[in-house]
C-alpha positions as CSV (number, residue, x, y, z in Angstrom):
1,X,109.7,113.6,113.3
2,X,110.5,110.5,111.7
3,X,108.1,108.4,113.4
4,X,105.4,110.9,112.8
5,X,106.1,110.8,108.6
6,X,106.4,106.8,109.1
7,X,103.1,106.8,110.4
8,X,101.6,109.0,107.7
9,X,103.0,107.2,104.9
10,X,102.0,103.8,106.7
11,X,98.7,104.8,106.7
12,X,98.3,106.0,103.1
13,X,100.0,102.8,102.0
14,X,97.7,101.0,104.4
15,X,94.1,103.0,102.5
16,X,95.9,102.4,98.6
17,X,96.2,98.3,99.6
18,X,92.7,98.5,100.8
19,X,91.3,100.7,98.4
20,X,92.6,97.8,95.3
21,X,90.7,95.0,97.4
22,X,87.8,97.0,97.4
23,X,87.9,96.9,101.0
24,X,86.2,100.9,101.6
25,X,85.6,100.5,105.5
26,X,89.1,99.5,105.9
27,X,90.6,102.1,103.9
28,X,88.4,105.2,104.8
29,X,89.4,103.8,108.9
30,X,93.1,104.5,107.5
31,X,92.7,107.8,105.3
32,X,91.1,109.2,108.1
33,X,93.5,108.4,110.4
34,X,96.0,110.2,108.3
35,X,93.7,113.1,108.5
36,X,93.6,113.3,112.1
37,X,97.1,113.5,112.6
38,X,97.6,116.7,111.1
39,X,94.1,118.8,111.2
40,X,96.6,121.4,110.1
41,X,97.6,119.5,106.8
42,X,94.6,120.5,104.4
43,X,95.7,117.8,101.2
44,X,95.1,115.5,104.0
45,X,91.9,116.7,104.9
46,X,91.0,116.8,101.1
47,X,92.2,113.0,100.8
48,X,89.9,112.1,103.2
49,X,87.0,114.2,102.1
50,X,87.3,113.1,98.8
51,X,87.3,109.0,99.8
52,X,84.5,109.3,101.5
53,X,82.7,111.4,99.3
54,X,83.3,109.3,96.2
55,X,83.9,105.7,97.6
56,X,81.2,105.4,100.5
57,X,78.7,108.3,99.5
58,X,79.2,109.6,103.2
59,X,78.5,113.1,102.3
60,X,78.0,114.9,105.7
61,X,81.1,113.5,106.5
62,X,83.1,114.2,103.5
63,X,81.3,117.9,103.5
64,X,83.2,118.3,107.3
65,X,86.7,117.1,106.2
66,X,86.3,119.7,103.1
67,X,85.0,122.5,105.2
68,X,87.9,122.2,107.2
69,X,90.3,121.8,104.9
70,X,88.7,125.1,102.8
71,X,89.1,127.1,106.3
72,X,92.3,126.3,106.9
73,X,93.6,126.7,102.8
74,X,91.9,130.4,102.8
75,X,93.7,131.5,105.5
76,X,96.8,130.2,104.7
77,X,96.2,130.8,101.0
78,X,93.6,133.4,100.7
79,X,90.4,133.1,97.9
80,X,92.5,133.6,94.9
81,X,94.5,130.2,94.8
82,X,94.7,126.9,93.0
83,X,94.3,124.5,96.4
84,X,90.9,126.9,97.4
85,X,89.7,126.5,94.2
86,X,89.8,122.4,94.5
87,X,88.2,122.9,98.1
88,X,85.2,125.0,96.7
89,X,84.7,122.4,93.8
90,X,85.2,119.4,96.3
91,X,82.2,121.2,98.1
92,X,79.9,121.9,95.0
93,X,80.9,117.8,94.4
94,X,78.7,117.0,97.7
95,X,75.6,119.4,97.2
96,X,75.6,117.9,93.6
97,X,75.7,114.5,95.1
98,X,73.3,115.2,97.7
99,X,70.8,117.1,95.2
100,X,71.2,120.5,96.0
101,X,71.7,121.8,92.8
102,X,71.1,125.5,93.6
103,X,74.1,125.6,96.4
104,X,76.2,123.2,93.9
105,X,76.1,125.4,91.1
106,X,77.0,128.5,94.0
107,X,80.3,126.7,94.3
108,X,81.0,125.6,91.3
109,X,80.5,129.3,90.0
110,X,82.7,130.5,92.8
111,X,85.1,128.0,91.7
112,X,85.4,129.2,88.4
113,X,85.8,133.0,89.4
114,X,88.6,132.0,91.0
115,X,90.0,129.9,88.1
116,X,89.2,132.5,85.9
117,X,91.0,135.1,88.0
118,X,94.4,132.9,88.0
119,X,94.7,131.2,84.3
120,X,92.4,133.6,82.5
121,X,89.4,132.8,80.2
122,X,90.5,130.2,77.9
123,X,92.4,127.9,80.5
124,X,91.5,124.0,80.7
125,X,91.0,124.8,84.4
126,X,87.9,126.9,83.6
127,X,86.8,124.6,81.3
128,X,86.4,122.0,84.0
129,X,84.0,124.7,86.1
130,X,81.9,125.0,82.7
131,X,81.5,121.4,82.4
132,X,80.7,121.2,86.1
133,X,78.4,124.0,86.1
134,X,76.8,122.3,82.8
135,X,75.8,119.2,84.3
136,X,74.0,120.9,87.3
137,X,72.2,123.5,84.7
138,X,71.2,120.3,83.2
139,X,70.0,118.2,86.6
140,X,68.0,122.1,87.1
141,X,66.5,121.8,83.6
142,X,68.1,124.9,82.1
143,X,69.2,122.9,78.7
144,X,70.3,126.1,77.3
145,X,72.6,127.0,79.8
146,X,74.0,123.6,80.1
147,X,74.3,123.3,76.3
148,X,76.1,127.0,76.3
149,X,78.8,125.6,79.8
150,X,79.3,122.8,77.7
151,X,79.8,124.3,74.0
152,X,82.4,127.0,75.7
153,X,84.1,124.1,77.4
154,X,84.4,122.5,74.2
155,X,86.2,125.4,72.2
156,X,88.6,125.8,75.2
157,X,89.8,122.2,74.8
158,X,89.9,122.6,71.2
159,X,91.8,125.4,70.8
160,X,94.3,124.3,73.6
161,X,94.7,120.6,72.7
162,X,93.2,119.9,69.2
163,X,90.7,117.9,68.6
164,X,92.0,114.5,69.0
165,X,92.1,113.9,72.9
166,X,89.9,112.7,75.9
167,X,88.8,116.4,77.5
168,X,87.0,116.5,73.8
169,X,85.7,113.4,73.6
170,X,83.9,114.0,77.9
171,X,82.3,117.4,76.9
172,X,80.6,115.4,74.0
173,X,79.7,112.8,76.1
174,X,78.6,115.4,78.6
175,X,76.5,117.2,75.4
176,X,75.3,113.6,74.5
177,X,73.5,112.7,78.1
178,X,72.4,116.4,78.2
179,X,70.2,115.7,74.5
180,X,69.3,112.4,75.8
181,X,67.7,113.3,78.9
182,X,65.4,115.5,75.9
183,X,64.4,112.7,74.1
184,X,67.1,114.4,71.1
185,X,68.3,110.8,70.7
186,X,69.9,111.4,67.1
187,X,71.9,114.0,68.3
188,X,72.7,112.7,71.0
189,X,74.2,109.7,69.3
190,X,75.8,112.1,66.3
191,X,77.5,113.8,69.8
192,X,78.4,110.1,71.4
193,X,79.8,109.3,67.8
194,X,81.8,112.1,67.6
195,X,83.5,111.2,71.3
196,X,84.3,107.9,69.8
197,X,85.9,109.8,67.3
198,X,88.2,111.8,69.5
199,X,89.6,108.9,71.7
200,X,89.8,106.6,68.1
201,X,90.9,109.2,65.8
202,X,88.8,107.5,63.1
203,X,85.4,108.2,61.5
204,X,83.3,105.7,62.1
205,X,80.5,106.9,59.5
């Protein structure tokens, strides 16, 4: 009805003002509001998820909302789907945030199976799994995993968007934290340079 979309969008509005003033309480209260008017809508239940996952680091809670919305998106959807994809990676998001490296790197794997399976090996989509997946083989220590997630990453962008752009210039960063956590601090700043590079377009030595 009417009333019931007035609602909706009243609270989303009401969570956006809130969220600007920095206000979280007030706009998680409203987001999750929205949520609980239509269990049924799974964006919704991804909204909220997502809010409270990376605004008020309540992950149990943010884990629940994405669970459900997962459940809900398979069965409507099945596995091999863009909107499951995003609910498997929202997942691997809170076991990465919690710690739980071994489960996050479970979803995040899953998640780029499924990516795989829909745009293929050399999509920016799976590019995002590799970078995900390279920061948790670098929380786990693996450097050469994480080094290989991110240099495959890397040629994807590359080849689909050039050089000069900001997916580029993150997978460096991403390559530069990873040689800096080794104590490789001259790469690291040769792959921190180079990032600069891509957003600039300039050499800067």
């Amino acid at each position: 009805s009417r009333n019931f979309e007035n609602l909706a969008i009243d609270c989303y509005n009401r969570h956006e003002i809130y969220k600007l003033q920095h206000l979280n309480d007030s706009a998680a209260y409203y987001i999750m509001l929205r949520a609980s008017l239509d269990e049924s809508n799974m964006r919704w239940q991804l909204d909220a998820g997502a809010f409270l996952d990376n605004y008020m680091s309540d992950y149990d809670a943010a884990f629940g909302y994405y669970e459900k919305s997962l459940t809900g998106t398979i069965a409507k959807y099945g596995e091999m789907h863009d909107a499951t994809a995003a609910c498997v990676n929202s997942i691997g998001n809170v076991y990465e945030h919690k710690g739980n490296y071994q489960k996050a790197l479970e979803y995040y794997i899953r998640t780029f199976n499924i990516e795989q399976g829909l745009h293929g090996d050399n999509s920016p989509e799976v590019s995002v799994c590799l970078n995900n997946m390279g920061g948790v083989y670098g929380y786990m220590g693996d450097m050469h995993k994480a080094m290989e997630c991110y240099e495959k990453a890397l040629s994807i962008y590359m080849m689909k968007y050039g050089e000069l752009n900001s997916y580029v210039a993150t997978t460096y960063n991403n390559m530069s934290a990873l040689l800096n956590g080794q104590g490789r601090y001259r790469q690291a700043l040769d792959y921190s340079v180079k990032a600069l590079e891509m957003l600039y377009g300039q050499h800067f030595w």
